[in-house]
DRENDO-1510 file (C-alpha; in Angstrom, 1 decimal, always signed):
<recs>
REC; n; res; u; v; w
REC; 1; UNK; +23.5; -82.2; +111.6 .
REC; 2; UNK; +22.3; -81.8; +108.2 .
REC; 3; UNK; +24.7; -82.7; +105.7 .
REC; 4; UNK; +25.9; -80.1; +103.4 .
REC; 5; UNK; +26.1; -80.6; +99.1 .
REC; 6; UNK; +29.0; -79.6; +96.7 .
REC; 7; UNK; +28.2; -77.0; +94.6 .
REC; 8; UNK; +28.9; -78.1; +90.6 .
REC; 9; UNK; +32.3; -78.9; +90.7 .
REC; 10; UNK; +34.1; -76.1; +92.8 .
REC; 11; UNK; +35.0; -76.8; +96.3 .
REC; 12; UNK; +31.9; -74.6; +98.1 .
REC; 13; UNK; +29.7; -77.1; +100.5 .
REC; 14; UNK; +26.6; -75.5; +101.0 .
REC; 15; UNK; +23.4; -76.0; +102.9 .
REC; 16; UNK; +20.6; -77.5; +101.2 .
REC; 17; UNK; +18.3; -74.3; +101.3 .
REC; 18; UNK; +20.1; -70.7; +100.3 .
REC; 19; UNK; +18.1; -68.1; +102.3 .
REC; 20; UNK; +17.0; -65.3; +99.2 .
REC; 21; UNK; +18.2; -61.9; +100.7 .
REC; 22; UNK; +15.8; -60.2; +98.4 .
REC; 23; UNK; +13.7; -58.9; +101.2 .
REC; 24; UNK; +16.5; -57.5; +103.4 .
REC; 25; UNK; +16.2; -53.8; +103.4 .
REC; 26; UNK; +12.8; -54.2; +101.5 .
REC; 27; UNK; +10.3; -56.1; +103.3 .
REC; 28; UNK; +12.0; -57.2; +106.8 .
REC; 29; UNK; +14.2; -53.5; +108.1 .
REC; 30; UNK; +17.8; -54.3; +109.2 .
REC; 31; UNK; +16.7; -55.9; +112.6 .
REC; 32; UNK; +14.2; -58.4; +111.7 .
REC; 33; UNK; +17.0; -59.2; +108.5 .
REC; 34; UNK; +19.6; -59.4; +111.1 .
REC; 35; UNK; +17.6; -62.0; +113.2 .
REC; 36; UNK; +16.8; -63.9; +110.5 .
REC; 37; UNK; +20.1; -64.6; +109.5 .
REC; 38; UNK; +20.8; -65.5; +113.2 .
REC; 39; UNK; +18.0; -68.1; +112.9 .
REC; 40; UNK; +18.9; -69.4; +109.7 .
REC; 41; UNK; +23.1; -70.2; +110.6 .
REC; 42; UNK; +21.7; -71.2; +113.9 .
REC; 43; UNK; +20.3; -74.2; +111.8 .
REC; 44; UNK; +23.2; -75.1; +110.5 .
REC; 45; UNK; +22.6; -72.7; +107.5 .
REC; 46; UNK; +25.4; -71.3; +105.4 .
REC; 47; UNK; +24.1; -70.1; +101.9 .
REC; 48; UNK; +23.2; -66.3; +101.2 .
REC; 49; UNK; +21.4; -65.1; +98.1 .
REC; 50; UNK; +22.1; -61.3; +97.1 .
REC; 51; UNK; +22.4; -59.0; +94.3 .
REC; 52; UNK; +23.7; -55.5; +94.0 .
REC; 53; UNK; +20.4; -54.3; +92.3 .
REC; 54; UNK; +18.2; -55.6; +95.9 .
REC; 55; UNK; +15.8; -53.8; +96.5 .
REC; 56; UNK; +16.4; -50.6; +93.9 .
REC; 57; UNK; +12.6; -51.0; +93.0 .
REC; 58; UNK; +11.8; -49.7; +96.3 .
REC; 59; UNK; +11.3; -45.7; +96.0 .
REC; 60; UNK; +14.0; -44.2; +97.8 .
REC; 61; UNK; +16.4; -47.1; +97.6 .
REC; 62; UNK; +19.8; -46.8; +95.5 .
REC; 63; UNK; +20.1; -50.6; +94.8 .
REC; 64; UNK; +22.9; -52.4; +97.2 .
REC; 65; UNK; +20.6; -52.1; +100.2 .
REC; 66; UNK; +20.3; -56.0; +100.5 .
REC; 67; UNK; +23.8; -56.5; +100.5 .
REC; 68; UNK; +25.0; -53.6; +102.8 .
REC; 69; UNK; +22.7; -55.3; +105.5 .
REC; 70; UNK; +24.5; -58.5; +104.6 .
REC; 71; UNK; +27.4; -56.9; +105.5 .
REC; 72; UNK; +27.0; -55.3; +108.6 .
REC; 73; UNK; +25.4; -58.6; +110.2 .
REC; 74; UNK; +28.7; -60.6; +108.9 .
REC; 75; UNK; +31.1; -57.9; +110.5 .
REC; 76; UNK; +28.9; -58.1; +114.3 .
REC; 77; UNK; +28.7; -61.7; +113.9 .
REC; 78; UNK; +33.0; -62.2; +112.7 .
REC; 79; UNK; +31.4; -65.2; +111.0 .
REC; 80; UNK; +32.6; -64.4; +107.0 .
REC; 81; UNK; +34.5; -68.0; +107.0 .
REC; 82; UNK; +31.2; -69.2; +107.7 .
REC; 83; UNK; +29.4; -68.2; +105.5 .
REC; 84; UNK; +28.6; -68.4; +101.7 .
REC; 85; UNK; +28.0; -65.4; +99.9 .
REC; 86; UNK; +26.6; -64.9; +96.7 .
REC; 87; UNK; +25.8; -61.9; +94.8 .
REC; 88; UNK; +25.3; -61.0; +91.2 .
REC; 89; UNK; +25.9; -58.2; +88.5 .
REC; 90; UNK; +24.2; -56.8; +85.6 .
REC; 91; UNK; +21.1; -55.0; +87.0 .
REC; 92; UNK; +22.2; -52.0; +89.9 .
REC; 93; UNK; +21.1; -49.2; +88.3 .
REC; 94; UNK; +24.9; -47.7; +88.2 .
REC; 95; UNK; +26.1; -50.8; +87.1 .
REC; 96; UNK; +23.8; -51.8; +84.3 .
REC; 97; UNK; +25.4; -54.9; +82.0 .
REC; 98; UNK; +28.0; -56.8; +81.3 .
REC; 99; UNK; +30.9; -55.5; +79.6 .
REC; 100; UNK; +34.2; -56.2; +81.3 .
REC; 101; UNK; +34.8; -52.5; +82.9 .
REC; 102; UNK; +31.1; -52.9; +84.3 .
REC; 103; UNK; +31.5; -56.5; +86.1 .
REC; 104; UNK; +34.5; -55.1; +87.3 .
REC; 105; UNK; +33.2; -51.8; +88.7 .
REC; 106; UNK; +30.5; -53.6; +89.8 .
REC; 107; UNK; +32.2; -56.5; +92.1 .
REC; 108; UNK; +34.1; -53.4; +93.5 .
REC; 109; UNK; +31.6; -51.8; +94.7 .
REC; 110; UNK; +29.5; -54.8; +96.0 .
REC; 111; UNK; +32.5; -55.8; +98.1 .
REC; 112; UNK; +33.0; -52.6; +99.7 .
REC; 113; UNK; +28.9; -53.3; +100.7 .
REC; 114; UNK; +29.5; -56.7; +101.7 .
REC; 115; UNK; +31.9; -55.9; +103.7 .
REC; 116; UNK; +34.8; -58.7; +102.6 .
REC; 117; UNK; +37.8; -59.1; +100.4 .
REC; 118; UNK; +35.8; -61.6; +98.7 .
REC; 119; UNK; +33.0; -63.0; +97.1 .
REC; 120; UNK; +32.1; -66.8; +97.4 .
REC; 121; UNK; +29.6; -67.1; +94.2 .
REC; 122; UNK; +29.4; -64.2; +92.1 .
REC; 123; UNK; +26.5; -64.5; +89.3 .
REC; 124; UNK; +25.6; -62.7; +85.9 .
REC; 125; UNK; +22.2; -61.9; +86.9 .
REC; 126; UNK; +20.9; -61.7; +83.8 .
REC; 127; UNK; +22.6; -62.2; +80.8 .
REC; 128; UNK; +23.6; -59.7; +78.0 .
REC; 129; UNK; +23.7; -61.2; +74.5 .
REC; 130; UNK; +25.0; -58.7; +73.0 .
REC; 131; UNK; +28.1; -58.5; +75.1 .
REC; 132; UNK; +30.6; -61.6; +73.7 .
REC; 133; UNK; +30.6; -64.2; +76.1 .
REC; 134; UNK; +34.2; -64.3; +75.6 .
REC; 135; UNK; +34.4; -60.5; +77.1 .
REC; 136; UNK; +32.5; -61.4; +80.4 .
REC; 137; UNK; +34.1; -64.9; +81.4 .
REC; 138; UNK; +37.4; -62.4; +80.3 .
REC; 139; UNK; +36.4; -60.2; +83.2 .
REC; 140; UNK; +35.1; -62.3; +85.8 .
REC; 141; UNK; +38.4; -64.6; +85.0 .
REC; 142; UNK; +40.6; -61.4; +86.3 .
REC; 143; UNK; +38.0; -61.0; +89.1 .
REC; 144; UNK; +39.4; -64.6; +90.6 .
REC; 145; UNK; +42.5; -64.7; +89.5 .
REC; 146; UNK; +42.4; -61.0; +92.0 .
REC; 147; UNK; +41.3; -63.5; +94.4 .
REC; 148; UNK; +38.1; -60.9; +94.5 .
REC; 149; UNK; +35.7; -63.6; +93.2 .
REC; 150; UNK; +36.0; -67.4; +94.2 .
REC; 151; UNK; +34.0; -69.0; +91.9 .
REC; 152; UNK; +31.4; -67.6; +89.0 .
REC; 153; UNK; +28.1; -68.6; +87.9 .
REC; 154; UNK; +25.0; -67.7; +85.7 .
REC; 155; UNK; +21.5; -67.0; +86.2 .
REC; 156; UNK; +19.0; -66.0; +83.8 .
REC; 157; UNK; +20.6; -67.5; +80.4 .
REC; 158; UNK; +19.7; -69.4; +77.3 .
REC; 159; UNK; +21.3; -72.9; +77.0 .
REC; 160; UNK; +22.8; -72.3; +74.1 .
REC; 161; UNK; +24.9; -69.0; +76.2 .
REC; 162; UNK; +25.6; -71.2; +78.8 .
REC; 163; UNK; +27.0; -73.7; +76.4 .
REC; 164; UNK; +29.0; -70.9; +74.8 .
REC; 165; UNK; +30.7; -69.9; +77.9 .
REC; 166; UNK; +31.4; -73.3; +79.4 .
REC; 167; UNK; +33.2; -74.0; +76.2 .
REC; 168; UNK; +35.3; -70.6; +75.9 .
REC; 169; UNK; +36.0; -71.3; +79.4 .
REC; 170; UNK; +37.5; -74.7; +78.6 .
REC; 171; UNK; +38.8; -73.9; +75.7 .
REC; 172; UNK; +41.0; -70.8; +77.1 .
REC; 173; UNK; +41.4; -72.2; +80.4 .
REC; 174; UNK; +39.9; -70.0; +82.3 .
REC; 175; UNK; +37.1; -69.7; +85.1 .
REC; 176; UNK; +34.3; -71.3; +84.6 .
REC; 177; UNK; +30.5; -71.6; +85.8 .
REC; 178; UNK; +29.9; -74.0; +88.3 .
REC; 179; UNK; +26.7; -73.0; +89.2 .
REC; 180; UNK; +22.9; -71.5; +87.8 .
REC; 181; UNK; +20.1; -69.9; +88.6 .
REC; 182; UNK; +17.4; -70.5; +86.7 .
REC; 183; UNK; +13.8; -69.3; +87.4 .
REC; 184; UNK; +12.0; -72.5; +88.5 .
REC; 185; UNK; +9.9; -74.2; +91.0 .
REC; 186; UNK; +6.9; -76.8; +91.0 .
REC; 187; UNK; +4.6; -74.6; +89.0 .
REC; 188; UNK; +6.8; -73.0; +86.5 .
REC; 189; UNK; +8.9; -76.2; +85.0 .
REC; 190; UNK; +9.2; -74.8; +81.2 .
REC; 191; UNK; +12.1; -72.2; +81.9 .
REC; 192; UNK; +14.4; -74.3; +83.0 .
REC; 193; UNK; +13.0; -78.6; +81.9 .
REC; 194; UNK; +14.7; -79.5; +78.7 .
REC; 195; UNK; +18.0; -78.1; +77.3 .
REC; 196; UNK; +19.1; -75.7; +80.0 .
REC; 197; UNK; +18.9; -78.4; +82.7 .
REC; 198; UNK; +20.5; -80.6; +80.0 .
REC; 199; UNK; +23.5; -78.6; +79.9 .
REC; 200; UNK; +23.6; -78.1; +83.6 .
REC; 201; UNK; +23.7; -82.3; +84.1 .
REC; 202; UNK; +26.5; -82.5; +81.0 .
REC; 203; UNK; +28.6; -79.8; +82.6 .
REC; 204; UNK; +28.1; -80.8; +86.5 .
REC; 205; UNK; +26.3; -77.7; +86.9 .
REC; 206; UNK; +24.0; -76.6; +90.6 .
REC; 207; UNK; +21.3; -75.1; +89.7 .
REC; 208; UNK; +20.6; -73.2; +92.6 .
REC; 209; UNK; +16.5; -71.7; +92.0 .
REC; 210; UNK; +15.0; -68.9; +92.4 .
REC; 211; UNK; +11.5; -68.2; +93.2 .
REC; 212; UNK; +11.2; -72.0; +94.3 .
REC; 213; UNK; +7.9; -70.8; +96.0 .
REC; 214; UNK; +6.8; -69.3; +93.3 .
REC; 215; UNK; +6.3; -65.4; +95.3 .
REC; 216; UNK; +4.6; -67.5; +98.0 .
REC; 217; UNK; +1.9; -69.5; +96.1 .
REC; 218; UNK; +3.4; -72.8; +97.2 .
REC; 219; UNK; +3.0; -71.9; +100.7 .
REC; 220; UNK; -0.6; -72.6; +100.3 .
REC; 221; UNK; -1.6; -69.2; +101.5 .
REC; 222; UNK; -3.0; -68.1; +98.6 .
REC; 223; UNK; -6.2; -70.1; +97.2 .
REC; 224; UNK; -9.0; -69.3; +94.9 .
REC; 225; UNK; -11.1; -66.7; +96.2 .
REC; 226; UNK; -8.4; -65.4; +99.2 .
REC; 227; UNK; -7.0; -61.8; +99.5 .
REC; 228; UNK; -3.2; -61.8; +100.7 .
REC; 229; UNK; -2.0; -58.6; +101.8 .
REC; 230; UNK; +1.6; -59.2; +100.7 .
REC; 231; UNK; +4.1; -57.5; +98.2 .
REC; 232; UNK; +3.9; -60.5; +96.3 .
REC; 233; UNK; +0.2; -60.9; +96.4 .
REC; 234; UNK; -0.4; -60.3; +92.5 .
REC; 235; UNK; +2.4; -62.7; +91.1 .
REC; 236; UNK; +0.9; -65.6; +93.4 .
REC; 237; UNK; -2.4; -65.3; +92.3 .
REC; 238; UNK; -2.0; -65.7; +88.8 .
REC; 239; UNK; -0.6; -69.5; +90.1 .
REC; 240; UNK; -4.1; -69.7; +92.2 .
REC; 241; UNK; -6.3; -69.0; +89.5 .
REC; 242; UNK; -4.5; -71.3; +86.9 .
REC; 243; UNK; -6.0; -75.0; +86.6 .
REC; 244; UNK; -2.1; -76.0; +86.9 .
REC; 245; UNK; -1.8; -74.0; +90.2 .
REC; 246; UNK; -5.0; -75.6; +91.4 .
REC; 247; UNK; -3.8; -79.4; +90.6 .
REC; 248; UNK; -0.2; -78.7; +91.9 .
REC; 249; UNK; -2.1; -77.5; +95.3 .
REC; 250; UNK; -4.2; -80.2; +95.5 .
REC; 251; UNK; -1.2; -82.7; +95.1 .
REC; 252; UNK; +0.6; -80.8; +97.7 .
REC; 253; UNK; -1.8; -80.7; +100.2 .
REC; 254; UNK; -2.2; -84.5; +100.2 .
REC; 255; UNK; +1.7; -85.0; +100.1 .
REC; 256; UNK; +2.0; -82.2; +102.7 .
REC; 257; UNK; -0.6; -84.3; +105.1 .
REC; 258; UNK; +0.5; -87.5; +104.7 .
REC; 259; UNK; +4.0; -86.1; +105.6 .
REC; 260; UNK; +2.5; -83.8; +108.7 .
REC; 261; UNK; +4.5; -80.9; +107.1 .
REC; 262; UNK; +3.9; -77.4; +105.8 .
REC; 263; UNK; +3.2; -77.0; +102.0 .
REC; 264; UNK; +6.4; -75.0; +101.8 .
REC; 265; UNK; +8.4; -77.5; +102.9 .
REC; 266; UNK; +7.2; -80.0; +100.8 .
REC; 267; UNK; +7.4; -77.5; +97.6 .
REC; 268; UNK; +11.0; -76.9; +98.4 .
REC; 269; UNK; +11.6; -80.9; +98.7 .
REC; 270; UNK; +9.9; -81.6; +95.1 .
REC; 271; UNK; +12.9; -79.0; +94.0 .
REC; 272; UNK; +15.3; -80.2; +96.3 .
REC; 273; UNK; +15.2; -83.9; +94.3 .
REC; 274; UNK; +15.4; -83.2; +91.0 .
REC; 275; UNK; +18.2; -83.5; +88.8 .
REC; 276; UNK; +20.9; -81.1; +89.0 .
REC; 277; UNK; +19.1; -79.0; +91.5 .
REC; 278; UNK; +21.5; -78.8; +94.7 .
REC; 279; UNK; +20.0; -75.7; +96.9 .
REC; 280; UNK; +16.4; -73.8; +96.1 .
REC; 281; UNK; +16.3; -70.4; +97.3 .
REC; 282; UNK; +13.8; -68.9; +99.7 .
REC; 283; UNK; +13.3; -65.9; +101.4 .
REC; 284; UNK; +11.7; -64.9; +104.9 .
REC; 285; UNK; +10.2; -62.6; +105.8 .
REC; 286; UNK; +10.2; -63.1; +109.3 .
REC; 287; UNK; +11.5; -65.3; +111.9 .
REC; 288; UNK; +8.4; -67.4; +112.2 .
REC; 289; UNK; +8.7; -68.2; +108.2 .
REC; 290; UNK; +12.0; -69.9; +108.6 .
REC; 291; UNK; +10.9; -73.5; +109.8 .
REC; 292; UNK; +8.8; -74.3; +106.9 .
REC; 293; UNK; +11.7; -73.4; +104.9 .
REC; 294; UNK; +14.8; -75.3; +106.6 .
REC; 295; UNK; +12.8; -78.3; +106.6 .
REC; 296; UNK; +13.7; -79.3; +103.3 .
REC; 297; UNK; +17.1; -80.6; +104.9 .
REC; 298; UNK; +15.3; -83.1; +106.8 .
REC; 299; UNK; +12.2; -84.5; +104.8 .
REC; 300; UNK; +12.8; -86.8; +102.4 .
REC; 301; UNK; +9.6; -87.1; +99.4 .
REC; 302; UNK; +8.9; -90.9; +98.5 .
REC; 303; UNK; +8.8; -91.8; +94.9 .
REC; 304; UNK; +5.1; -92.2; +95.0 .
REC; 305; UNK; +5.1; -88.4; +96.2 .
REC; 306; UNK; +7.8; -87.3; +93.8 .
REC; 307; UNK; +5.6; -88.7; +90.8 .
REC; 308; UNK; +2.3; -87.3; +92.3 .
REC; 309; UNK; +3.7; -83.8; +92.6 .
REC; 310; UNK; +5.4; -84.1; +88.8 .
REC; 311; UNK; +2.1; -85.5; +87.4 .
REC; 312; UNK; -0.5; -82.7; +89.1 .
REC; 313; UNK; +2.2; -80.2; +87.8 .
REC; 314; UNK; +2.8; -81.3; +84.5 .
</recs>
C-alpha cells in the first residue's frame, strides 16, 4: 500500500500523484473520465485536480464541465470522504478574478458542480495583483470559516505575493496557504527554481505541479522528426526541438532503461524528489495511460539518476 504524504501543514494526506482533471469533458467524454477515476482510486489514489474554468476553451463548453463530471462520478461512487478535491477560481469565464464577491460567487457555484458541501483544496488559479492580497485571503478566510472551503492554496503567483499573503495571513490570523501550484516539470525548472520554491521550503509549503509532463513531451512520444496527433501536440514539440529537450530525453531514456520503466514514470519521479514538491499532477487520457503515471508511488530514482536528470536538464 503506497504510503500517502501531508500536504504543507494542513491535515490533508494525499497520494503521491494528483490525477489533472483537465481532460475530463475535453479530451476523455464522461465515460472514459468516469473509468479513469475508477482506475486511478482503485490504486490507492485519492488526489483530484480541477478548476471551474476546465475545459471553457473548448467551443461549445461554458467552463465547469471538468468539475460537473467530477461530481457526478463522486455521487454514483458515495466515495466524497475518500477523496481529495481540489479546484480553483479566477479564470471561469463568469467568474473572472479575484475580488472577494467573485471567489465567493465562484466557490458557490463550483460546489453546486461538484456535487459536495465542501471543497478540500481550493486554489487562486492565477493570481490578480491588482486585487489586495489582504481582500482575497479576506474572502477565502470566510469561505472556511463557512466550512465551504477546507484549506486554501495558490497557483500561478510571484514569490514576493506569496510572501505577502503568508504574512497577512499570520499576521491577522487567518487561513493561510498550505499548498502551490507552480508550472514546473524536468524541462521547465526557471518558473518555479529559486525564490518561489524558497518561500515554499520557509513556509512548509506542497508544491503540487502542473504540467509535470510538460503536455506530454516527457512521455517520450514526441522526438525530433515525429508527428503526434494529440491536442497537445504543438506545446510538446517546442521541448523536442530544443537542445534542452533533447539532453533531458537522452538522460531519461537511459534512467528510464536501467530502471525497466516508462519515461513518464521516471519524469514524474525526478519531480516527485525534489524539495518541497509532495504530489505532481498528471492527466490521462485513457485508461491505458494510468500505469506509467501511478508508478511514481513505487520507483524510487538513485542519487546517481537524480543528478543525471538535473545535469542533462540544467
Amino acid at each position: 500500500m503506497t504510503s500517502l504524504r501531508t500536504l504543507g501543514s494542513s491535515d490533508l494526506h494525499v497520494f503521491p500523484l494528483s490525477l489533472g482533471g483537465n481532460v475530463f469533458g475535453w479530451t476523455a467524454d464522461e465515460a472514459t473520465s468516469f473509468a479513469v477515476l475508477d482506475a486511478y482510486t482503485a490504486a490507492g489514489g485519492n488526489f483530484v485536480d480541477t478548476a471551474d474554468a476546465y475545459s471553457a476553451w473548448i467551443p461549445g463548453n461554458q467552463g465547469g464541465e471538468s468539475e460537473t463530471i467530477i461530481g457526478k462520478w463522486v455521487r454514483a461512487r458515495g466515495n466524497r470522504s475518500d477523496v481529495v478535491i481540489a479546484t480553483k477560481v479566477s479564470q471561469h469565464p463568469q467568474y473572472q478574478g479575484l475580488s472577494a464577491a467573485n471567489i465567493k460567487a465562484a466557490a458557490d457555484a463550483s460546489l453546486r458542480r461538484l456535487d459536495t458541501d465542501y471543497i478540500d483544496l481550493y486554489y487562486t488559479h492565477f493570481d490578480r495583483p491588482e486585487v489586495p492580497v489582504e481582500e482575497i485571503i479576506g474572502a477565502l478566510d470566510e469561505l472556511v470559516r463557512a466550512g465551504k472551503v477546507r484549506h486554501i492554496a495558490a497557483s500561478n503567483i510571484s514569490a514576493a505575493r506569496l510572501q505577502e499573503s503568508l504574512d497577512f495571513s499570520a499576521r491577522e490570523g487567518l487561513a493561510r496557504y498550505v499548498a502551490l501550484q507552480p508550472h514546473y516539470n524536468l524541462v521547465s525548472r526557471d518558473t518555479y527554481e529559486g525564490e518561489l520554491q524558497e518561500v515554499a521550503a520557509k513556509e512548509n509549503l506542497s508544491a503540487v505541479p502542473y504540467f509535470a509532463l510538460a503536455s506530454g513531451f516527457l512521455t517520450g512520444k514526441y522526438r525530433p522528426g515525429t508527428t503526434v496527433d494529440s491536442a497537445r501536440a504543438g506545446r510538446a514539440q517546442e521541448y523536442a526541438d530544443s537542445e534542452r529537450g533533447r539532453k533531458a530525453l537522452a538522460a531519461l531514456d537511459e534512467v528510464a532503461a536501467a530502471h525497466g520503466a516508462p519515461l513518464a514514470t521516471v519524469a514524474l519521479a525526478w519531480l516527485a524528489a525534489q524539495p518541497t514538491v509532495t504530489a505532481p499532477i498528471a492527466s490521462a487520457r485513457t485508461v491505458d495511460q494510468l500505469p506509467a503515471l501511478l508508478g511514481v508511488a513505487d520507483l524510487k530514482l538513485t542519487d546517481e539518476d537524480l543528478t543525471k536528470l538535473t545535469a542533462a536538464s540544467a
